[in-house]
C-alpha positions as CSV (number, residue, x, y, z in Angstrom):
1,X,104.3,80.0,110.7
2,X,102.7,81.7,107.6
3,X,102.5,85.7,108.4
4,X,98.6,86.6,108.7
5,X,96.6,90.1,107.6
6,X,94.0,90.9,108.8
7,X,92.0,94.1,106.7
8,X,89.3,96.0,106.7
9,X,89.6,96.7,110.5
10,X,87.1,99.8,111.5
11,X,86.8,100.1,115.2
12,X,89.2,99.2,118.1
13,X,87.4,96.3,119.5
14,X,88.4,94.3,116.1
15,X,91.7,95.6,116.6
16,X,92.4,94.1,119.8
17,X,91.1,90.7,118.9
18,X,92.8,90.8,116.1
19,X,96.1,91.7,118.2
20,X,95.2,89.4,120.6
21,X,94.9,86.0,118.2
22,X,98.0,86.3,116.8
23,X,97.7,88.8,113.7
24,X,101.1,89.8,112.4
25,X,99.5,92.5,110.0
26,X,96.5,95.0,110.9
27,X,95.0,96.6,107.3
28,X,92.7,100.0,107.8
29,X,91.3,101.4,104.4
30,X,91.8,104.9,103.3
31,X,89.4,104.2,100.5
32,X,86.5,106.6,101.0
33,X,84.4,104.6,98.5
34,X,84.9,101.3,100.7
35,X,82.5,100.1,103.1
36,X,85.3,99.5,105.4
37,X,86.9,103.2,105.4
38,X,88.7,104.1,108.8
39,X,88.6,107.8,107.7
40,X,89.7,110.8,110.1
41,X,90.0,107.2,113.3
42,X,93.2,106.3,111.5
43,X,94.7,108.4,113.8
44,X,92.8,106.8,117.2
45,X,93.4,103.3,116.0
46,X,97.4,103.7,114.9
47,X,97.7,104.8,118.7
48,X,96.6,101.7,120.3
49,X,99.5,99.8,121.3
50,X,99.8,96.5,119.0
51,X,102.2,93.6,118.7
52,X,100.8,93.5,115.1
53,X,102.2,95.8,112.4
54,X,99.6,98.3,111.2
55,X,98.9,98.8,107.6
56,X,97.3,101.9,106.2
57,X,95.6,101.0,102.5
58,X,95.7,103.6,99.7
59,X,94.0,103.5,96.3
60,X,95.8,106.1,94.3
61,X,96.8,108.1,96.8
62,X,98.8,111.5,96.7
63,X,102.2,111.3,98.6
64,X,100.8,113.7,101.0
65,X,98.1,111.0,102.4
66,X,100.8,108.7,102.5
67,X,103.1,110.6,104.3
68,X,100.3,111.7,106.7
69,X,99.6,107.8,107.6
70,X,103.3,107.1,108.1
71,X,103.7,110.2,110.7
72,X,100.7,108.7,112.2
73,X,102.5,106.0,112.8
74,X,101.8,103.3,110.2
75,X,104.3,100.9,109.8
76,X,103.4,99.9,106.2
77,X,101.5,101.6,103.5
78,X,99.4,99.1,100.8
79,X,99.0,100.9,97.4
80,X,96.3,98.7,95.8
81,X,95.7,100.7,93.1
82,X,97.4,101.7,89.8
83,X,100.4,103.1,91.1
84,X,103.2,103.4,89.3
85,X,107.2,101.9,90.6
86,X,108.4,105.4,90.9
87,X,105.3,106.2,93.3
88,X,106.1,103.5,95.6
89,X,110.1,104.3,95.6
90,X,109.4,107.6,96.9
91,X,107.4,106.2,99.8
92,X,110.5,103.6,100.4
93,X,109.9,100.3,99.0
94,X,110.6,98.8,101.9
95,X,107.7,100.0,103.3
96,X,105.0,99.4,100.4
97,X,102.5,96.8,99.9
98,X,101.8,96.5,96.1
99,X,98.1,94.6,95.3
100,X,97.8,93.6,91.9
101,X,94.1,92.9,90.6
102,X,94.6,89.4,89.4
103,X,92.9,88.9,85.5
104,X,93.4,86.1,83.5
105,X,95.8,87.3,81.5
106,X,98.0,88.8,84.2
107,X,101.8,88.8,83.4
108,X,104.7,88.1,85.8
109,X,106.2,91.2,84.1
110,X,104.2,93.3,86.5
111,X,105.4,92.6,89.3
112,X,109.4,93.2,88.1
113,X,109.2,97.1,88.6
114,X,107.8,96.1,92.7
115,X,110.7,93.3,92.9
116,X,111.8,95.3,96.1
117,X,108.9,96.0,97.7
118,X,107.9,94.4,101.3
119,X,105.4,92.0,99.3
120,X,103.5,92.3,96.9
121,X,99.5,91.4,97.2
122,X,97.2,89.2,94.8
123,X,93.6,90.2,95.2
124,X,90.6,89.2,92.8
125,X,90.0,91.6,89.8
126,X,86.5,92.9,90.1
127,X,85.4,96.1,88.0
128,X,84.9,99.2,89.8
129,X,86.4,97.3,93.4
130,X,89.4,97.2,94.9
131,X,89.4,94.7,97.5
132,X,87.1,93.5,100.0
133,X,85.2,91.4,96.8
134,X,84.9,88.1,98.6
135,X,86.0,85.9,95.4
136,X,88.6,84.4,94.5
137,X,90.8,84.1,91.8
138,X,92.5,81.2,89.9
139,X,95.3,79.9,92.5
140,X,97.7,78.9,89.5
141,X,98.7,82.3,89.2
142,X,99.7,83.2,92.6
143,X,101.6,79.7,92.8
144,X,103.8,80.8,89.8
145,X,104.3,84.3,91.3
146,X,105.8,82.4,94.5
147,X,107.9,80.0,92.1
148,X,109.0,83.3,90.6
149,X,110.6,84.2,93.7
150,X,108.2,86.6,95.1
151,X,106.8,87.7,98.9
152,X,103.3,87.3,98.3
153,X,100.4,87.8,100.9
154,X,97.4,85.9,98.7
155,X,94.0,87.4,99.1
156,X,90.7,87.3,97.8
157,X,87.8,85.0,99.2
158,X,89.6,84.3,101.9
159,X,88.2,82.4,105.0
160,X,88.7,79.7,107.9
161,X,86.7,76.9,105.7
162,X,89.3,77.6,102.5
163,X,92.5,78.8,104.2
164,X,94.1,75.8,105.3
165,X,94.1,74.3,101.3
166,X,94.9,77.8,100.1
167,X,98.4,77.9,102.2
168,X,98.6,74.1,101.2
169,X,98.0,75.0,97.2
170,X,100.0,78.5,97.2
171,X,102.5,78.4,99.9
172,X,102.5,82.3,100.4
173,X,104.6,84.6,102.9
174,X,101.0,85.9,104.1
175,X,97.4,85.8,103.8
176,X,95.4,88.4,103.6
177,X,91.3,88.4,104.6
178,X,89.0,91.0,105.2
179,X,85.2,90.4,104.0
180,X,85.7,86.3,104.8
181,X,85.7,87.5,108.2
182,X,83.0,89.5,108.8
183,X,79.4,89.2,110.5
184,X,79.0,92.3,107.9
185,X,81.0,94.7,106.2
186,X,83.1,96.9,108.4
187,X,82.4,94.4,111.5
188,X,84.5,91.5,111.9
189,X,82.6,88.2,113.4
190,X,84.5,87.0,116.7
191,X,83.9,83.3,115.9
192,X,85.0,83.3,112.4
193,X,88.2,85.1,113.8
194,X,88.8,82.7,116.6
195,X,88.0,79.7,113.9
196,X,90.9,81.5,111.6
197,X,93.2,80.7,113.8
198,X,92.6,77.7,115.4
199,X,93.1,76.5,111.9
200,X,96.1,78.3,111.2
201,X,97.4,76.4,114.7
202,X,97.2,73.2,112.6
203,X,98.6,74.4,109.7
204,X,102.1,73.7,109.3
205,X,103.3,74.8,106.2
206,X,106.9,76.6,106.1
207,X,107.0,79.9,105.0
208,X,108.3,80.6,101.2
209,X,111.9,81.3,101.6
């Protein structure tokens, strides 16, 4: 069963319903610029119990913020900014996320210096955003990144009407959806969530080895 990541999460009762479909992955943004910032509740909602692992999401963060999340208790840290390899082998690589901002012109070589992370993360390049855009970018990229050998969670315009050919197109470790989700930003809509996964029931697509 493809892994599932569910971002953008501000307020516990999203959390739980999240948990309680089937979410392998919870994402909170420590982005202040973002719509969807968790801010100073990081530390309420990494206490709630979850079968999911919990995600804290960095853009350019120091160490210290990073560190802070993990002693929190954050199981994984997503850096989906311009960090550099070294950045993310202090952290542990084993415990990093690295988003890459696909453009048209994006090179495989990128993701070489990240080869050990967790996964990496293809998003939609937008100017001035990181995440959370709602579009989507060209699929033939992310399908070459898998054939590279890579742990991808796709992302980017992401929702239960597009999901099921997305998996189908890209075979990815994960998927990743945050705004394709929502009743509006920051609040997740309870029937688009249940719809997620109903489809995901029926989708049957092995995971990239």
């Amino acid at each position: 069963m493809i892994k599932v990541k569910i971002c953008g999460i501000t307020n516990l009762e999203d959390l739980k319903l999240a948990d309680n479909l089937g979410a392998d992955f919870l994402g909170f943004i420590l982005y202040p610029p973002s719509p969807r910032f968790i801010g100073e509740r990081l530390k309420e909602v990494l206490s709630i119990p979850t079968r999911a692992q919990k995600v804290a999401v960095f853009v350019n963060p120091t160490y210290e913020e990073v560190k802070r999340a993990l002693d929190l208790g954050a199981d994984l840290v997503q850096l989906h900014g311009e960090e550099e390899p070294n950045f993310a082998q202090k952290i542990g690589f084993a415990k990093v996320i690295k988003a890459f901002r696909i453009k048209e012109n994006f090179s495989l070589e990128l993701c070489k210096p990240f080869s050990q992370a967790f996964a990496l993360l293809l998003d939609t390049y937008v100017e001035g955003t990181y995440g959370g855009t709602g579009k989507s970018f060209n699929w033939q990229v992310a399908k070459e990144v898998v054939k590279a050998g890579y742990k991808i969670f796709l992302a980017g315009g992401l929702n239960p009407e597009n999901i099921a050919q997305a998996i189908e197109e890209v075979k990815p470790f994960g998927i990743d959806l945050s705004s394709g989700l929502e009743a509006k930003k920051g609040k997740k809509d309870p029937e688009k969530m249940a719809k997620l996964f109903q489809v995901l029931r029926g989708v049957t697509t092995p995971l990239n080895p």
